[in-house]
VOVEX-996070 format. One line per field, with one value per residue (C-alpha): residue number from 1; x, y, z. Coordinates in steps of 0.5 Angstrom, whole numbers. Layout:
N
n <- c(NUM;...) .
xx <- c(X;...) .
yy <- c(Y;...) .
zz <- c(Z;...) .
***
This chain:
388
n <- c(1;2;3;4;5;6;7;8;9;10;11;12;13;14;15;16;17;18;19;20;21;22;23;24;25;26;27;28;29;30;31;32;33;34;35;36;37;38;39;40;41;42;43;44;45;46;47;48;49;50;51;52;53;54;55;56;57;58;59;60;61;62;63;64;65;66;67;68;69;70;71;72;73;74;75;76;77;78;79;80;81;82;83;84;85;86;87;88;89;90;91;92;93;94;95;96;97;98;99;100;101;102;103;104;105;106;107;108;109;110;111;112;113;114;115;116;117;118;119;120;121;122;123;124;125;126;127;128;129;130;131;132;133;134;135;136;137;138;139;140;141;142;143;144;145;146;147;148;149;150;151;152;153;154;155;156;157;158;159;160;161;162;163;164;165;166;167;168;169;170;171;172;173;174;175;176;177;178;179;180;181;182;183;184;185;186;187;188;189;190;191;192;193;194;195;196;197;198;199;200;201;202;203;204;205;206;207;208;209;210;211;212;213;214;215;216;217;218;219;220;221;222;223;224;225;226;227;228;229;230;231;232;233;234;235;236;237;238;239;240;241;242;243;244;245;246;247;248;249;250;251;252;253;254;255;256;257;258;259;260;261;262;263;264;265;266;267;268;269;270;271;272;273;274;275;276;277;278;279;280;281;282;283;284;285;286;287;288;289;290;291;292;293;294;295;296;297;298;299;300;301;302;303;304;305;306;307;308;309;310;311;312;313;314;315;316;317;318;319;320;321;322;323;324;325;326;327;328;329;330;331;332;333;334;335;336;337;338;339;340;341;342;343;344;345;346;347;348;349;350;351;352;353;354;355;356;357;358;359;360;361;362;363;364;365;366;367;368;369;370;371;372;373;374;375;376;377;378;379;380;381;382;383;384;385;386;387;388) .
xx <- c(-99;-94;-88;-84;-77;-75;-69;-65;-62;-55;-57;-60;-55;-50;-55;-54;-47;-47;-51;-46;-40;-44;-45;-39;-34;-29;-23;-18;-12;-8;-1;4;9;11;4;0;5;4;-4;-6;-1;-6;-12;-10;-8;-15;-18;-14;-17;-24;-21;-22;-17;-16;-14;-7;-4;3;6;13;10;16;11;5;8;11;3;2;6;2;-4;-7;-8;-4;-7;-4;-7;-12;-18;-18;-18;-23;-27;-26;-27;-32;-28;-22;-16;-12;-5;-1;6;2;-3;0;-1;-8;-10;-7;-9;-17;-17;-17;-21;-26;-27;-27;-33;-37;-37;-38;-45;-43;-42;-35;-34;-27;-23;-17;-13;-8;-6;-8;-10;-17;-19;-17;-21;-28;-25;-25;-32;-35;-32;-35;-42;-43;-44;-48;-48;-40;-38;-32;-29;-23;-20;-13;-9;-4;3;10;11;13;6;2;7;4;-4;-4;-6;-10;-16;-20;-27;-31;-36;-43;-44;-47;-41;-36;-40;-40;-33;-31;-29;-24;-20;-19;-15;-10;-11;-11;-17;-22;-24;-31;-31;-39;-38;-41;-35;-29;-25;-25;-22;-15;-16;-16;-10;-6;-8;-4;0;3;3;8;12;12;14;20;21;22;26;31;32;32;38;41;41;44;49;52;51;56;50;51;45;45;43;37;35;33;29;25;24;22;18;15;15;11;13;13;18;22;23;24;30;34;33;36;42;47;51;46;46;39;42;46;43;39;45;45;38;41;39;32;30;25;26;21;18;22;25;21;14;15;15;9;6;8;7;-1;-1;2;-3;-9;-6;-6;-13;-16;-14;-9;-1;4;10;13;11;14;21;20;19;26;30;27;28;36;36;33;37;44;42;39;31;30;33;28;25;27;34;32;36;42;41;39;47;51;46;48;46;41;41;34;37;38;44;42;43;40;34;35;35;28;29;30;25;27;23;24;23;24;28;32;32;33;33;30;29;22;16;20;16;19;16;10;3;1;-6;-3;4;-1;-5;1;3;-3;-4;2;2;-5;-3;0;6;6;7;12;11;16) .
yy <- c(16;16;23;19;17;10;9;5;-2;1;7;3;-1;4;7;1;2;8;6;0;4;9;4;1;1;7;5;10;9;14;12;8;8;1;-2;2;0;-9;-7;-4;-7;-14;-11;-8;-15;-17;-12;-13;-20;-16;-13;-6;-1;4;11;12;18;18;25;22;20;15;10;11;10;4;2;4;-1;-6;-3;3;10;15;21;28;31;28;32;29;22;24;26;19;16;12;8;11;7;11;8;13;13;18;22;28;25;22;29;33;29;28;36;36;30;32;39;36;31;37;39;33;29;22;18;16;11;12;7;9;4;8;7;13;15;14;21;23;17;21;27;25;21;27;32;28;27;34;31;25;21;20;13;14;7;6;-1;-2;-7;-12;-14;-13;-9;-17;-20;-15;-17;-24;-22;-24;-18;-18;-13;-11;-6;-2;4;2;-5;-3;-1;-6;-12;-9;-8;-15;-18;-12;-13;-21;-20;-16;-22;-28;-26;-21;-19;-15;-10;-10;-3;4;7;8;10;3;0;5;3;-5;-4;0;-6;-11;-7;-7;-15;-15;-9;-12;-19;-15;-12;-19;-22;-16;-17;-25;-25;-19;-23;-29;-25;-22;-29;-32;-37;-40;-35;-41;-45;-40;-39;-47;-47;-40;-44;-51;-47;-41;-44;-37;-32;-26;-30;-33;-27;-22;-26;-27;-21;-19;-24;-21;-28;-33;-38;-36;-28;-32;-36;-30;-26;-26;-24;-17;-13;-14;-14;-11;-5;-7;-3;3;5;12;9;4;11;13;7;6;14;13;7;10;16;12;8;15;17;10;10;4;2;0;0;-5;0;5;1;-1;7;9;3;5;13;10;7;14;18;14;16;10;13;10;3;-3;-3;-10;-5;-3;-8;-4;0;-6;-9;-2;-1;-2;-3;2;4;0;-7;-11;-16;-23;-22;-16;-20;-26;-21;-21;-17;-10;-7;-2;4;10;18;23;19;17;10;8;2;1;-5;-9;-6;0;7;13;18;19;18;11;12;18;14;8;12;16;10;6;13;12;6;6;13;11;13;20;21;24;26;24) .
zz <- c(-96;-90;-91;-84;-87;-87;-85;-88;-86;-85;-82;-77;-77;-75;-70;-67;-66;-64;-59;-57;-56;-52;-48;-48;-42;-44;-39;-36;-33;-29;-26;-29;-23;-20;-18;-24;-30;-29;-26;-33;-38;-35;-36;-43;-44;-42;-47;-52;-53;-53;-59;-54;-51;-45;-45;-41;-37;-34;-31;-35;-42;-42;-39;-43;-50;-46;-45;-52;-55;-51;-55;-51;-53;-50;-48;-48;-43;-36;-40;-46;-42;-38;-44;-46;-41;-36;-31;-28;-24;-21;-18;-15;-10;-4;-1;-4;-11;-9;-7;-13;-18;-15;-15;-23;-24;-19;-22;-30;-27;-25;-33;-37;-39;-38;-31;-29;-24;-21;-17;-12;-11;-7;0;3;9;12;12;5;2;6;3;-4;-4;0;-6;-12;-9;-11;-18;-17;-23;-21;-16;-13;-10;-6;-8;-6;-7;-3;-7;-9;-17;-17;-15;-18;-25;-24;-24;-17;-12;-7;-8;-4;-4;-2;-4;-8;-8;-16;-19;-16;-19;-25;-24;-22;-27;-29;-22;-23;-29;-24;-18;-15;-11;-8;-1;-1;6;3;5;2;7;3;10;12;6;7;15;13;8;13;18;12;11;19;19;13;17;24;20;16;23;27;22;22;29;30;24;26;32;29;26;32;35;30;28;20;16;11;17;20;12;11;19;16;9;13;19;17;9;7;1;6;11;5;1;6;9;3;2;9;10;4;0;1;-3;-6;-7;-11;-16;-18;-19;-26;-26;-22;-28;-28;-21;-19;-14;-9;-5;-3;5;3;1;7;12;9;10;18;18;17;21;27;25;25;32;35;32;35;42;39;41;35;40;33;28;32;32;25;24;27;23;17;19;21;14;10;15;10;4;2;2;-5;-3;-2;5;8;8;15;18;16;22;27;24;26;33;41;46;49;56;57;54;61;62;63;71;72;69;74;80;81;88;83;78;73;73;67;70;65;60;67;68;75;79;87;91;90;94;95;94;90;96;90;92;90;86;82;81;78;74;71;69;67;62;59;58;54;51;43;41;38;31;27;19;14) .
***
């Protein structure tokens, strides 16, 4: 006669579940500012539904007993959430952030058994995200993604975000249906190198800046121009009737009809995107122009407005401010009146900051190839870049 135990129905059954839950994706969230706080609150939505929950972590606890209410648990501490945890979202404001907080994950990962996905979804430089990925290769069984994310805390509040992904094909798909629960859509880069999803974010990023940037001169134009800003807010809406074009513009002409129909919902507007997260966006894009052999001359004007505008006080105020500066500028001494540009006998040249004008054809006593490439050189070189 056999001396094996039986085991019983509900051991066997508590096995199971044991296993299950073993098995089972264990969510952390690390970051609940403006973007991180309406992600999770969707995702956590989504497990809810399951009968699931995720674990929370915010420097401020505010925001993580705000995410408890909505059904996650609260986690005191980032080891605890690492120890309960085999996803990671990570939402944070900078590079800074980003690098500080990795430093302890990276190290509480090499000291657990479990595997942990870790999703970026940040924007950061490009170099950084190739740090971080290279750092936590030294322990294999962990994947890290870089995954950002296109949208205002409004957008991101709708489930209407733009994500985009890169890293192991693997633990994206098995991801997917997580990240369309916080968007409208997804772009697969289809790529295991994580630099080019901050490369791509940075290159979104910069037409929504150049955007903002040309709307501020145009209706700063109009303004000065004496020309009716209800008059160019209804041509905006009818000729270029997108959310970013329509958005910002009201945002930029001060009493429009539209600012005064939402008035009364002043209390709860959203603070939108700040002039000081705007420089370290346009900072990194100047920066991966300079590293590239690229020229953004628009981003360069965009900086030095939003710098203007921090250099105000108002650092913390929505970037679509930087038209502030534009209101208040003067002329610059490279600006040409009207006849200067109707003389096409006379062209101007810049020497040491020195503008000076002399007739067509005329030569400045310089050698001719080495005046061109001189030139040329300056012309293909990028702006240089200035950290915030």
């Amino acid at each position: 006669m056999s001396t094996t135990p039986q085991t019983s129905t509900k051991t066997r059954k508590t096995l199971g579940n044991l296993l299950h839950l073993k098995q089972q994706d264990r969510i952390g969230w690390i970051g609940l500012g403006q973007m991180g706080y309406y992600m999770a609150k969707n995702l956590q939505g989504y497990l809810s539904s399951r009968s699931l929950t995720m674990n929370v972590w915010n420097r401020s606890p505010a925001k993580s007993a705000k995410m408890h209410n909505h059904g996650a648990r609260e986690s005191k501490t980032i080891e605890d959430l690492v120890a309960n945890s085999n996803i990671i979202f990570t939402s944070l404001a900078n590079d800074a952030a980003v690098e500080e907080i990795y430093e302890i994950l990276i190290d509480l990962a090499g000291q657990v058994d479990h595997s942990i996905i870790f999703v970026e979804t940040s924007t950061i430089y490009p170099a950084l995200a190739t740090k971080l990925k290279e750092r936590l290769a030294v322990t294999p069984q962990h994947t890290y993604l870089q995954c950002p994310v296109f949208g205002r805390p409004t957008v991101a509040k709708a489930a209407k975000l733009i994500w985009v992904t890169s890293g192991d094909e693997k633990a994206i798909k098995k991801l997917c249906l997580y990240f369309t629960t916080m968007s409208k859509s997804i772009i697969h880069l289809k790529t295991t190198d994580v630099a080019r999803a901050c490369s791509f974010k940075l290159v979104g990023n910069f037409f929504v800046v150049g955007t903002m940037e040309l709307l501020a001169e145009g209706l700063a134009l109009a303004e000065k121009a004496d020309v009716d800003q209800e008059h160019v807010l209804k041509f905006i809406e009818a000729f270029f009737p997108t959310p970013s074009w329509t958005e910002y513009s009201k945002k930029m002409i001060p009493g429009s009809s539209s600012s005064k129909k939402s008035s009364s919902k002043d209390k709860d507007k959203e603070p939108g995107f700040s002039v000081e997260l705007g420089l370290k966006d346009v900072g990194h894009m100047r920066q991966l122009a300079l590293d590239t052999g690229a020229s953004l001359p628009t981003a360069d004007l965009a900086y030095n407005h939003l710098m203007a505008v921090k250099e105000q006080g108002k650092g913390d105020q929505d970037w679509s401010t930087m038209i502030g500066s534009l209101r208040i500028a003067t002329p610059t001494h490279s600006a040409r009146t009207s006849s200067e540009i109707s003389t096409s006998s006379k062209v101007e040249e810049q020497h040491d900051g020195v503008f000076m004008t002399r007739k067509s054809g005329e030569r400045n006593g310089d050698d001719a190839d080495s005046d061109t490439d001189a030139r040329s050189e300056k012309t293909a070189r990028p702006p240089a870049y200035e950290s915030n």
